[in-house]
LUMBA-918864 format. One record per atom (N, C-alpha, C): atom name; residue number from 0; chain; residue in three letters; x, y, z. Coordinates in pm, whole numbers, always signed. Layout:
# residues N
   atom   seq   mol   type     east    north       up
     CA   NUM     A    ALA        X        Y        Z
...
# end
This chain:
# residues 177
   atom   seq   mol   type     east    north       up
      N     0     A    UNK   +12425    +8990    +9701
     CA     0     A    UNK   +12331    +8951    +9806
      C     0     A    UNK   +12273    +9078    +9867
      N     1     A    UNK   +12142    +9056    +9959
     CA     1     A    UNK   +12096    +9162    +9962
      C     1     A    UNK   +11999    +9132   +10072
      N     2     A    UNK   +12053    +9292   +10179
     CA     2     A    UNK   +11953    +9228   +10304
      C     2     A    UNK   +12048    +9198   +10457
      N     3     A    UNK   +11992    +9110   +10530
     CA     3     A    UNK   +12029    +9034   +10624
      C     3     A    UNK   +11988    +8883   +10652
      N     4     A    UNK   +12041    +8801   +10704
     CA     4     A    UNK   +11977    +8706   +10781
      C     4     A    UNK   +11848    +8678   +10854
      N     5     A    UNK   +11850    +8813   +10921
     CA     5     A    UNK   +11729    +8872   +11020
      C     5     A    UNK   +11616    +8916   +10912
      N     6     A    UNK   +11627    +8985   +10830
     CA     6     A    UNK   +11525    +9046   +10735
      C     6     A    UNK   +11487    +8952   +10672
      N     7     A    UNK   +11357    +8950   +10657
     CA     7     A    UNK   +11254    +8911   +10620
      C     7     A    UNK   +11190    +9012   +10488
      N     8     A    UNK   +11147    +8909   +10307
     CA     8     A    UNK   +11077    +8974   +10224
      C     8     A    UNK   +10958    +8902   +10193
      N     9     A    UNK   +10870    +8942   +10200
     CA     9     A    UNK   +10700    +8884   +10153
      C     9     A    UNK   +10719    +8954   +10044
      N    10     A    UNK   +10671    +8901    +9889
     CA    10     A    UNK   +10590    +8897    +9764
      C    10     A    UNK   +10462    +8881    +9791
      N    11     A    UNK   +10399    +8980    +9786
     CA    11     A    UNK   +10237    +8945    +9759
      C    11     A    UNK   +10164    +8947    +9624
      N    12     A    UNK   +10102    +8894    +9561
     CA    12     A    UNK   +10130    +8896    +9415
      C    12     A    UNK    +9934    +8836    +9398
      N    13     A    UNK    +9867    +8900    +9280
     CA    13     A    UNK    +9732    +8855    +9279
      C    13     A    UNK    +9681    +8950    +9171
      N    14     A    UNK    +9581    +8908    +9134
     CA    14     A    UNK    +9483    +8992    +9064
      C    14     A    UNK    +9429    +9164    +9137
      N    15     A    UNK    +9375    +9218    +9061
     CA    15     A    UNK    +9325    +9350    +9100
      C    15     A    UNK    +9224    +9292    +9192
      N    16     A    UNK    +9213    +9386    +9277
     CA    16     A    UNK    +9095    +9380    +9424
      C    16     A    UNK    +9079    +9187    +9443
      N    17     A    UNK    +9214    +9180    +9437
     CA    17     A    UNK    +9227    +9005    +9547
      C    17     A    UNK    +9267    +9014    +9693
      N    18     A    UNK    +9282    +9139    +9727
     CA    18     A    UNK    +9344    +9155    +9883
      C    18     A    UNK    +9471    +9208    +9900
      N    19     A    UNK    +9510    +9228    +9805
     CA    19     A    UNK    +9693    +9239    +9825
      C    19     A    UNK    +9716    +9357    +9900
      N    20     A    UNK    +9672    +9496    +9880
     CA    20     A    UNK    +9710    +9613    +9985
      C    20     A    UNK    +9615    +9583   +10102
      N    21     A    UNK    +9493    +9518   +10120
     CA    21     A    UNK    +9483    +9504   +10216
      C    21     A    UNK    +9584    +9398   +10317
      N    22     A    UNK    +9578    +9297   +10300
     CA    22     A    UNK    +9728    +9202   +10345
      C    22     A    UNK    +9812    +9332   +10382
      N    23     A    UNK    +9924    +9370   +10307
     CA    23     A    UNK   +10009    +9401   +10311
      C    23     A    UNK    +9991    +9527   +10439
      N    24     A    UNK    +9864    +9612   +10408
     CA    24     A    UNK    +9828    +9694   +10532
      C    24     A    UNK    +9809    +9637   +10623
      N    25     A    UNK    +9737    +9535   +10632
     CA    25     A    UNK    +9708    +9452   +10764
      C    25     A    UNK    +9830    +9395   +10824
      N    26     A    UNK    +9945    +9340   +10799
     CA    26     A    UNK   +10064    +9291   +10862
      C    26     A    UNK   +10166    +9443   +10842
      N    27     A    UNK   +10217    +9491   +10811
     CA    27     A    UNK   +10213    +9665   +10863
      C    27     A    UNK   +10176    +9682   +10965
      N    28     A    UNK   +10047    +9736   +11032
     CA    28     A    UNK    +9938    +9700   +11153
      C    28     A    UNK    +9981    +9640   +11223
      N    29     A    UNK   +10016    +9496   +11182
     CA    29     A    UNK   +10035    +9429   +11301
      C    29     A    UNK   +10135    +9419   +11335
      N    30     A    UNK   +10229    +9418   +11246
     CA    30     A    UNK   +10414    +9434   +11296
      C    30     A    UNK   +10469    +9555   +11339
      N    31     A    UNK   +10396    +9659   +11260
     CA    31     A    UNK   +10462    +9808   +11382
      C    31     A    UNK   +10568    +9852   +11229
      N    32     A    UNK   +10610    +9929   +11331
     CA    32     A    UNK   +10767    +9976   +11229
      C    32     A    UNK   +10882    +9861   +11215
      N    33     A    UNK   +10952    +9901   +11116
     CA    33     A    UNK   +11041    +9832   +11085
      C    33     A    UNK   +11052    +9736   +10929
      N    34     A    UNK   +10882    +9758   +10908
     CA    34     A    UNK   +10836    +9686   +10789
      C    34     A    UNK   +10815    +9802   +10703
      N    35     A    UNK   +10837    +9780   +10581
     CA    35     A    UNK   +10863    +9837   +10447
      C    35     A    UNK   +10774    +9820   +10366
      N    36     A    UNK   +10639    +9850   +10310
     CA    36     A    UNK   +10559    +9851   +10187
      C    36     A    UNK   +10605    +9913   +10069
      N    37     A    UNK   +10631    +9798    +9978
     CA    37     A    UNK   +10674    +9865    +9836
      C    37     A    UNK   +10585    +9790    +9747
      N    38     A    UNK   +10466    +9902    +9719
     CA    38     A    UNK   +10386    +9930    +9646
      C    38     A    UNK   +10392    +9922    +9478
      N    39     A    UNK   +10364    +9804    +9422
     CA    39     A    UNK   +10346    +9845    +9238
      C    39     A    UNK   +10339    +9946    +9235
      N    40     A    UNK   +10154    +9974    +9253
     CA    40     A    UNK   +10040   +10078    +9243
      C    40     A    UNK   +10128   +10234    +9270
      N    41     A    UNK   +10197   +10231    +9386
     CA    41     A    UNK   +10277   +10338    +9414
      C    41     A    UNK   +10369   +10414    +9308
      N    42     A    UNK   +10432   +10336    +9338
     CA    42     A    UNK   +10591   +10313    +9227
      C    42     A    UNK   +10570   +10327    +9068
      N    43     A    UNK   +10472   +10243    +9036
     CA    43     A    UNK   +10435   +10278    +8902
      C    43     A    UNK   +10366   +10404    +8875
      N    44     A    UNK   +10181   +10387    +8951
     CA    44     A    UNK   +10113   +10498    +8920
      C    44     A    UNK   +10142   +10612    +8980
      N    45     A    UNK   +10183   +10656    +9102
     CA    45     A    UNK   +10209   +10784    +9152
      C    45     A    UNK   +10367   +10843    +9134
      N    46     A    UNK   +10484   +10753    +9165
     CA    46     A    UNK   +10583   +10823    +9169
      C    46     A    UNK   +10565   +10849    +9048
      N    47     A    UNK   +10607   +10736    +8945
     CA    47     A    UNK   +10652   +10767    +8804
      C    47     A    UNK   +10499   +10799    +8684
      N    48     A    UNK   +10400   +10762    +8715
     CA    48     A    UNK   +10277   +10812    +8642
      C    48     A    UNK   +10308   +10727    +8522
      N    49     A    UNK   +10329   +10576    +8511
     CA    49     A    UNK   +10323   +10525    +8371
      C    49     A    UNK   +10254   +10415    +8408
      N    50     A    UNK   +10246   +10363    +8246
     CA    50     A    UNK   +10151   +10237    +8201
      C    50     A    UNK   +10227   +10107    +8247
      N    51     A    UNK   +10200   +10013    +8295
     CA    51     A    UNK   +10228    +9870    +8304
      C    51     A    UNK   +10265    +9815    +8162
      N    52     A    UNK   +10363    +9818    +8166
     CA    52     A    UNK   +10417    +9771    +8009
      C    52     A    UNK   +10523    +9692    +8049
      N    53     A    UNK   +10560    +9617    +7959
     CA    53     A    UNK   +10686    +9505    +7944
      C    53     A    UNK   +10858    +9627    +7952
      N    54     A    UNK   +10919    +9587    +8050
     CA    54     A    UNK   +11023    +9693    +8035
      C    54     A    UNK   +11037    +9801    +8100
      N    55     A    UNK   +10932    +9887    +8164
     CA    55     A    UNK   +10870   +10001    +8219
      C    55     A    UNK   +10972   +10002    +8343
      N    56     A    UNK   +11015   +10148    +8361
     CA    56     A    UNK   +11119   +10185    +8448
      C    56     A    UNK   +11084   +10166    +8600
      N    57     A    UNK   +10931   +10100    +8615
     CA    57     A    UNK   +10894   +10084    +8736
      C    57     A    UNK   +10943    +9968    +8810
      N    58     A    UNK   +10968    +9873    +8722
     CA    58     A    UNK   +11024    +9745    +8710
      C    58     A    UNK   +11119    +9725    +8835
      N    59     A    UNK   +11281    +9802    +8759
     CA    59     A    UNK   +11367    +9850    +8832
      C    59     A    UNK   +11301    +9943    +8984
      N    60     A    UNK   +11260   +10026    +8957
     CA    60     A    UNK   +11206   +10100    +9058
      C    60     A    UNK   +11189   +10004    +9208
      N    61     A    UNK   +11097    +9921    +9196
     CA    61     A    UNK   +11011    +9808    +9292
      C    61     A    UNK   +11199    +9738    +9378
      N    62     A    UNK   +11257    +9699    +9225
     CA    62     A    UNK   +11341    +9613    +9274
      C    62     A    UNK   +11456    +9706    +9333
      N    63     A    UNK   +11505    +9818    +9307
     CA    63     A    UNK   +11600    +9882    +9364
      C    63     A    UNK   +11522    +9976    +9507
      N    64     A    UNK   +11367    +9998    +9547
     CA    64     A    UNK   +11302   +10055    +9647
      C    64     A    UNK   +11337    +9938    +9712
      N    65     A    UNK   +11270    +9764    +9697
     CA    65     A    UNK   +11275    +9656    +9797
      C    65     A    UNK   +11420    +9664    +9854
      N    66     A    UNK   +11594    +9651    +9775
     CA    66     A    UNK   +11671    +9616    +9802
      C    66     A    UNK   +11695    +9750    +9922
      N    67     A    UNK   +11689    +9846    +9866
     CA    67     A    UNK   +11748    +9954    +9964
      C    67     A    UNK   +11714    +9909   +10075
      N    68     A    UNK   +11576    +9921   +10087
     CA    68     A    UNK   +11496    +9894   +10278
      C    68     A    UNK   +11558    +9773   +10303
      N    69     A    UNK   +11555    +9632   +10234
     CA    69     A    UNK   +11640    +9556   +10293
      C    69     A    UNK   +11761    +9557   +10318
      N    70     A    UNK   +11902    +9650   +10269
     CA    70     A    UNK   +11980    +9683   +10337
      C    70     A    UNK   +11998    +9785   +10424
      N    71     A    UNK   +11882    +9814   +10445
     CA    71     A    UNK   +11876    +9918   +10578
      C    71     A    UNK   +11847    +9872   +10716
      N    72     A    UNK   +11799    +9736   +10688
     CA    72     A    UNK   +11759    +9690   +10779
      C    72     A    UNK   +11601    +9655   +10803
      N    73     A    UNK   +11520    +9691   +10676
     CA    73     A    UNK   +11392    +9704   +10729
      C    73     A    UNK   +11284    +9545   +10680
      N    74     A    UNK   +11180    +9452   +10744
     CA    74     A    UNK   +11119    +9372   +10654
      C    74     A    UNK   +11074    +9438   +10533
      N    75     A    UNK   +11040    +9368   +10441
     CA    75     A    UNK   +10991    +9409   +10281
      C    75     A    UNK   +10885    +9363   +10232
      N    76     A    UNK   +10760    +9413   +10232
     CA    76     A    UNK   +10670    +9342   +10208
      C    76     A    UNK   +10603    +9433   +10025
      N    77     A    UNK   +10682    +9378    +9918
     CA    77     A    UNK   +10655    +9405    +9785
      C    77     A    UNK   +10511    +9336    +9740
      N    78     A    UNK   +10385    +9439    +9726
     CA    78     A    UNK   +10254    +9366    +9691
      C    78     A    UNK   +10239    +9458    +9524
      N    79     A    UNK   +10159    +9370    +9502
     CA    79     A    UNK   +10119    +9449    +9320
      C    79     A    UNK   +10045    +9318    +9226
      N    80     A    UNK   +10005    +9334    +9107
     CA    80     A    UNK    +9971    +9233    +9071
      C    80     A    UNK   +10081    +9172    +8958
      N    81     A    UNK   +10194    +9293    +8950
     CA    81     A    UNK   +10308    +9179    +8928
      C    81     A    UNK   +10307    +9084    +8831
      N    82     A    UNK   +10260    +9094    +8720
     CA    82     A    UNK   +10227    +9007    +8630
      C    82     A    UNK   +10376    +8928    +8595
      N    83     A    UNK   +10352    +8810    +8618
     CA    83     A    UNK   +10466    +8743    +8638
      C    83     A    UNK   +10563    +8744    +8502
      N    84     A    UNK   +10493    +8746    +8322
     CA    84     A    UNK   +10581    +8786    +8240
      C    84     A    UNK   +10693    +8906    +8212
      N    85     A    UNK   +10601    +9017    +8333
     CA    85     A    UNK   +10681    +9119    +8323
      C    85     A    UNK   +10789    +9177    +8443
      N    86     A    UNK   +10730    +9064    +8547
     CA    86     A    UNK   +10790    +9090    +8667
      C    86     A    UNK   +10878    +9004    +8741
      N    87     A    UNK   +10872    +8893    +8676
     CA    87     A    UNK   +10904    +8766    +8703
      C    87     A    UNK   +11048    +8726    +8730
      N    88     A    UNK   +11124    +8789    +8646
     CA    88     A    UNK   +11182    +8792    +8652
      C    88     A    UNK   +11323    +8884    +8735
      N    89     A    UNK   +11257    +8970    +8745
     CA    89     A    UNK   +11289    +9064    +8874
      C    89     A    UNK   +11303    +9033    +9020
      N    90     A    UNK   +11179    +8949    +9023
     CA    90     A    UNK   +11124    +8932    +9176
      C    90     A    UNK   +11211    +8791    +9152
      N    91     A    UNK   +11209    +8737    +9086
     CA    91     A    UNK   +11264    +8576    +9112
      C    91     A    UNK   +11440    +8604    +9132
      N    92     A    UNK   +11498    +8716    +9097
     CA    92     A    UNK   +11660    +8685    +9149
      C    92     A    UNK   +11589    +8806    +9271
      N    93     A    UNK   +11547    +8886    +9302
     CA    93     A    UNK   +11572    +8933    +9423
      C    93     A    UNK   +11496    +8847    +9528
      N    94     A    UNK   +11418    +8730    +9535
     CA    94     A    UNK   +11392    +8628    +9581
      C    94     A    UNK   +11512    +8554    +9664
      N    95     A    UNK   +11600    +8545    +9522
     CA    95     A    UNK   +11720    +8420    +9533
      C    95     A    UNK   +11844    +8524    +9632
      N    96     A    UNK   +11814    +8628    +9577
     CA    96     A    UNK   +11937    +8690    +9630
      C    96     A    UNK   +11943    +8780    +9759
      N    97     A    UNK   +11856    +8786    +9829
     CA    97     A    UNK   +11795    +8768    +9963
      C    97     A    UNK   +11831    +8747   +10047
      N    98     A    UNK   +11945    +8749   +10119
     CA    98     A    UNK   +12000    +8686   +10232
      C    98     A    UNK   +11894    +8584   +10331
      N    99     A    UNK   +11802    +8645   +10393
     CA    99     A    UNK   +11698    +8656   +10461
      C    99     A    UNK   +11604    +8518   +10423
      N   100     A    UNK   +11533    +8496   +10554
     CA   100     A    UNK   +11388    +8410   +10481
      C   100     A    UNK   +11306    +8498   +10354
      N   101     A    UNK   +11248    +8449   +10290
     CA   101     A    UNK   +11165    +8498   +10167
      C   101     A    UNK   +11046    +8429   +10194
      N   102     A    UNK   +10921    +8510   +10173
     CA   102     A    UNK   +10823    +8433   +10099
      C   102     A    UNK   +10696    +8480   +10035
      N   103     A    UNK   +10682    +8406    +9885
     CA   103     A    UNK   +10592    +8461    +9825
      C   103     A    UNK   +10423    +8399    +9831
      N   104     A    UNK   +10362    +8504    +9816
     CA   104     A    UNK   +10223    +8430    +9798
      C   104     A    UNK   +10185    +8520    +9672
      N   105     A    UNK   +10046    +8374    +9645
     CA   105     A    UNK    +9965    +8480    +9516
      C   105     A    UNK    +9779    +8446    +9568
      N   106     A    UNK    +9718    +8554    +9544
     CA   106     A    UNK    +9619    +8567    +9620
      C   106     A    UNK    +9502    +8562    +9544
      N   107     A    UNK    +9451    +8431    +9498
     CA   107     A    UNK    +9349    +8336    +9383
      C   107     A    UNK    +9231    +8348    +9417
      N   108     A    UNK    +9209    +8483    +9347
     CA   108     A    UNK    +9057    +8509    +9358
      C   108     A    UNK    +8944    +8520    +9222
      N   109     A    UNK    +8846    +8441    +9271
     CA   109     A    UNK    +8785    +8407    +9092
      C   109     A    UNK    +8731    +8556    +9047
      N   110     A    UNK    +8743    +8597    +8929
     CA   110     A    UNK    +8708    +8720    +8835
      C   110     A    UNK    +8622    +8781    +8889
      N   111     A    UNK    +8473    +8680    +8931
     CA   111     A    UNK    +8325    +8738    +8967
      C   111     A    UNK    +8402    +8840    +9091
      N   112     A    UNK    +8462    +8714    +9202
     CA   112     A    UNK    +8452    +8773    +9336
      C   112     A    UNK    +8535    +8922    +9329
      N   113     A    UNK    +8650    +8944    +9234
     CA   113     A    UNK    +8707    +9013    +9182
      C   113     A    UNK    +8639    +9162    +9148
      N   114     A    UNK    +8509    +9181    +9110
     CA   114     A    UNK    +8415    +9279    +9066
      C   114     A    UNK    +8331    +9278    +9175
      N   115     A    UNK    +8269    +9186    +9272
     CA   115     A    UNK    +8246    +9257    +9363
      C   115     A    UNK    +8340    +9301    +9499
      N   116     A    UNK    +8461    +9302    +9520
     CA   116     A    UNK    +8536    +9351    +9548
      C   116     A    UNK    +8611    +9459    +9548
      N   117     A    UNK    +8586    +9511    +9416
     CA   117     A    UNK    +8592    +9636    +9312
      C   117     A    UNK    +8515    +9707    +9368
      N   118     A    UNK    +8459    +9701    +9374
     CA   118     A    UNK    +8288    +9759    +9382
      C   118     A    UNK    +8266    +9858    +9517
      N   119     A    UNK    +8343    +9767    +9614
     CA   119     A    UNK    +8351    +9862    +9773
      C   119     A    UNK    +8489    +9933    +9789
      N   120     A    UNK    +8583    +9998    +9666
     CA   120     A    UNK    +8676   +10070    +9642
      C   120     A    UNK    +8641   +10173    +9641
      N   121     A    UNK    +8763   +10303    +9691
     CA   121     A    UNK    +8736   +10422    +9666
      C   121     A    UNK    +8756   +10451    +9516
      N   122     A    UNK    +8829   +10407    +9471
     CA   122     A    UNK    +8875   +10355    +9370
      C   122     A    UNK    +8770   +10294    +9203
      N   123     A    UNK    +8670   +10294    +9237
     CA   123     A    UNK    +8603   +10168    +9186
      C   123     A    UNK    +8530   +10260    +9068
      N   124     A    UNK    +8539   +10389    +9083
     CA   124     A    UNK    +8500   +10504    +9007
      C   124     A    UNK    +8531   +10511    +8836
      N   125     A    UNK    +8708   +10487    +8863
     CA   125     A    UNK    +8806   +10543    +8782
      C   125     A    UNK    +8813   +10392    +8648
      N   126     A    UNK    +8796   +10306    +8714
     CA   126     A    UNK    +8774   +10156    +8610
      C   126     A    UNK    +8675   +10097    +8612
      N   127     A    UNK    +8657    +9975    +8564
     CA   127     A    UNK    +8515    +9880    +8595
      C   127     A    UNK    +8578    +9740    +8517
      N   128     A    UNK    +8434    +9695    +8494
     CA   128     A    UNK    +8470    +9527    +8445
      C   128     A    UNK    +8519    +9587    +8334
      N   129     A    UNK    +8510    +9620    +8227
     CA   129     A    UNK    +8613    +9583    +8081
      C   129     A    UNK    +8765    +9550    +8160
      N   130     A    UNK    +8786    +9674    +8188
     CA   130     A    UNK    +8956    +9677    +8267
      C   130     A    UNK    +8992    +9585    +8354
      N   131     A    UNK    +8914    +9568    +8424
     CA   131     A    UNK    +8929    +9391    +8517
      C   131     A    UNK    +8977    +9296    +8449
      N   132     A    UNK    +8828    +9243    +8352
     CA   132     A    UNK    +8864    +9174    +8272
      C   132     A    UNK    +8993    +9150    +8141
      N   133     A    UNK    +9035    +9250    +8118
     CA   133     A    UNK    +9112    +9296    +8032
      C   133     A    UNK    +9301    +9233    +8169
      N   134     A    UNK    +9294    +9287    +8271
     CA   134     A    UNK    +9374    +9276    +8320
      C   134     A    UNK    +9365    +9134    +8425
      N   135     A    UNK    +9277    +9058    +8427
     CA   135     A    UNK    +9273    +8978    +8489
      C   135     A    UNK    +9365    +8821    +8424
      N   136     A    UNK    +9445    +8764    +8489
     CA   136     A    UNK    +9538    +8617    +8470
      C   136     A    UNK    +9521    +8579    +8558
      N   137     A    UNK    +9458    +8443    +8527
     CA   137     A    UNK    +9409    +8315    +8643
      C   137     A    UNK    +9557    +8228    +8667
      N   138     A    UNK    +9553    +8228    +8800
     CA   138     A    UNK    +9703    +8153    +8855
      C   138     A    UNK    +9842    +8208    +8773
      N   139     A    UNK    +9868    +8364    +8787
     CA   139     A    UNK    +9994    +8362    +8705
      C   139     A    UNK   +10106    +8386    +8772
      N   140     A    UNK   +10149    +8254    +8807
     CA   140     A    UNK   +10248    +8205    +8873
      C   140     A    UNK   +10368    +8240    +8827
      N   141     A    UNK   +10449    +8265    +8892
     CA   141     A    UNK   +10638    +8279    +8849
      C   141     A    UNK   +10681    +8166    +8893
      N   142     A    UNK   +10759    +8122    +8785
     CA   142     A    UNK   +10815    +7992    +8743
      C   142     A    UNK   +10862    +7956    +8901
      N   143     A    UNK   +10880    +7813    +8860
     CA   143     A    UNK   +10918    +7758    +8968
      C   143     A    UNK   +10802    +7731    +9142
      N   144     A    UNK   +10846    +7624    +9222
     CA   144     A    UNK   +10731    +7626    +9334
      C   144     A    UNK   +10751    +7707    +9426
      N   145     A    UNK   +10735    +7902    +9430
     CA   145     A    UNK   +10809    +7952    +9524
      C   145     A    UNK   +10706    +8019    +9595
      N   146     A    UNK   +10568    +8009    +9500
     CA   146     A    UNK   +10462    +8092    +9557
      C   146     A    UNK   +10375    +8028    +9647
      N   147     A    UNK   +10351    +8048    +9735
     CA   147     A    UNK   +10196    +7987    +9807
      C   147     A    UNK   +10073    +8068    +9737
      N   148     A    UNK    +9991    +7981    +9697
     CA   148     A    UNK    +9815    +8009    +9697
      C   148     A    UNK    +9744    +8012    +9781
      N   149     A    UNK    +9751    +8146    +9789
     CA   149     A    UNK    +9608    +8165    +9919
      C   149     A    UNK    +9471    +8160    +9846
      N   150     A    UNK    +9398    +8106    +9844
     CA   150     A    UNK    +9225    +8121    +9794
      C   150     A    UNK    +9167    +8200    +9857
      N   151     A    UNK    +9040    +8234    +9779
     CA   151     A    UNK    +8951    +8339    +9818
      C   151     A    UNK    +8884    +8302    +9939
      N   152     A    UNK    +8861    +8161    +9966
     CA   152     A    UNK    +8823    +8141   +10105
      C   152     A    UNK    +8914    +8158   +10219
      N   153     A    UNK    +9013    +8198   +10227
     CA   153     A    UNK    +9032    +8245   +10344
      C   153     A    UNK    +9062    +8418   +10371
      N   154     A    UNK    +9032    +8440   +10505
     CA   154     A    UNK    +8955    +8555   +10508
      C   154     A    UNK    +9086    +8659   +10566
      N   155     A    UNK    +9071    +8790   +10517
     CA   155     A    UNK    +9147    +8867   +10542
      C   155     A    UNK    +9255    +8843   +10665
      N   156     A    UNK    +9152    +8833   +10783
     CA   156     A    UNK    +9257    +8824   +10922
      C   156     A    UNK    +9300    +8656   +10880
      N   157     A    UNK    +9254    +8567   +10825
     CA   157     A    UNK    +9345    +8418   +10858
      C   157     A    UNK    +9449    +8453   +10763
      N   158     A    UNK    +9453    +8555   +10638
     CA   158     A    UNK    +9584    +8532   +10560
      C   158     A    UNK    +9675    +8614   +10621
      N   159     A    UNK    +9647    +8757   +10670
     CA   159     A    UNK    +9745    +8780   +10755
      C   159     A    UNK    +9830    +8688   +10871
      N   160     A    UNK    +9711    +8659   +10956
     CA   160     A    UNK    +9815    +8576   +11088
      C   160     A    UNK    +9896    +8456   +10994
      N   161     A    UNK    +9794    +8397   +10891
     CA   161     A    UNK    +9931    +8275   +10794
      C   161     A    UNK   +10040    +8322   +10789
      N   162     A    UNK   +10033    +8456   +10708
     CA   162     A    UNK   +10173    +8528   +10644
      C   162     A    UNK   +10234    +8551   +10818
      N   163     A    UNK   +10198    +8594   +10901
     CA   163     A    UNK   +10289    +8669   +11016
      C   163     A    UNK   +10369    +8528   +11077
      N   164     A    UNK   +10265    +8378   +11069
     CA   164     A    UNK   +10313    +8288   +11118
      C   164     A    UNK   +10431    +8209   +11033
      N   165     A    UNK   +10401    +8211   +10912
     CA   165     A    UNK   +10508    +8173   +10782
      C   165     A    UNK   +10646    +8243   +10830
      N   166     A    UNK   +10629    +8412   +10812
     CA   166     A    UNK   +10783    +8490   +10795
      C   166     A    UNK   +10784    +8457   +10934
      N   167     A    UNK   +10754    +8435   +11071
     CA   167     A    UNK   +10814    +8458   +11175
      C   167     A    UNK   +10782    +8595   +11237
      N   168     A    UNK   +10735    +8667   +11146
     CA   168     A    UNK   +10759    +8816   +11178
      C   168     A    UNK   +10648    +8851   +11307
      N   169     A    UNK   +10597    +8800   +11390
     CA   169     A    UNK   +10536    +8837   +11502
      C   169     A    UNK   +10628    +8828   +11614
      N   170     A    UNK   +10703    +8758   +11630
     CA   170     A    UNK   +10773    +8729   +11727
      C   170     A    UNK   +10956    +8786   +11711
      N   171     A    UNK   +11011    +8864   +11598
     CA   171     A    UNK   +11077    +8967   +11571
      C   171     A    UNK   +11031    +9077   +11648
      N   172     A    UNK   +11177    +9159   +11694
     CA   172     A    UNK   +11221    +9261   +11790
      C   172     A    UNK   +11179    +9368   +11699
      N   173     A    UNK   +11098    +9452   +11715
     CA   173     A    UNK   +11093    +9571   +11606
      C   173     A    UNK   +11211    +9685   +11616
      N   174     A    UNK   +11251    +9734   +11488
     CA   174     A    UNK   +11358    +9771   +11509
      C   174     A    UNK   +11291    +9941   +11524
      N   175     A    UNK   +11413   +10008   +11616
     CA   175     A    UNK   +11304   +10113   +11621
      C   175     A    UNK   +11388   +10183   +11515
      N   176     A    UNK   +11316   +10331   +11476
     CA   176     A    UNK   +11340   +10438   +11352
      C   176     A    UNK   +11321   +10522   +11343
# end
């Protein structure tokens, strides 16, 4: 088991440029310290500098960065696009094994809106549509009903306050650090 009672983990899980580091920055923001961002994008592309592959030591990485902060005491908010064949399985026992409330979302945004979204990245330089497209999976859900679907219609600040109102986490004591 892993965690506390008190701790709280959000999965944010979605396509490229569906919102997910923004979310995850935005409730950060709004919760203060005490909350934990563990970054795919991080973990994969900067610490370790590898490819998204089946197996990839980032895997582990995500899941042994989330557990630590949750036995430290800290919320966990793990965003990435997490492709559920390769990740799925990871995130679904550290889900289960969680002491804590859990909860996942996946953030269902259609391909188009996807590229223009892209588009207002600093980011937006280094890839384009082939790679979108190439990396894009419509609804790729991890087994079981554990995820909420947020759609593209709702707007940055309503999925945050959802997520802050879901975990509880507005009305949590911030721990100081």
């Amino acid at each position: 088991m892993v965690g506390s009672d008190e701790t709280r983990l959000v999965v944010l899980r979605g396509n490229s440029a569906s919102g997910k580091s923004s979310v995850a920055a935005g409730l950060r923001e709004a919760f203060g310290r005490g909350l934990a961002l563990v970054g795919q994008d991080n973990l994969r592309r900067v610490v370790l500098r590898e490819r998204d592959r089946p197996g990839a030591p980032n895997i582990g990485l995500i899941d042994l960065t989330a557990r630590y902060a949750l036995d430290a005491g800290y919320h966990v908010v793990v965003e990435g696009l997490l492709y559920a064949d390769r990740y799925g399985e990871m995130l679904t026992r550290l889900c289960a094994e969680h002491r804590g409330p859990t909860h996942a979302y996946y953030l269902d945004v259609p391909f188009e809106q996807t590229l223009v979204r892209h588009a207002t990245k600093p980011i937006a330089d280094e890839f384009g549509e082939p790679e979108l497209r190439d990396w894009y999976r419509p609804l790729d859900l991890l087994p079981g009903p554990i995820e909420t679907v947020i759609g593209a219609d709702s707007t940055l600040k309503a999925t945050i306050d959802r997520i802050l109102l879901d975990t509880g986490l507005p009305g949590l004591p911030v721990r100081e650090l």
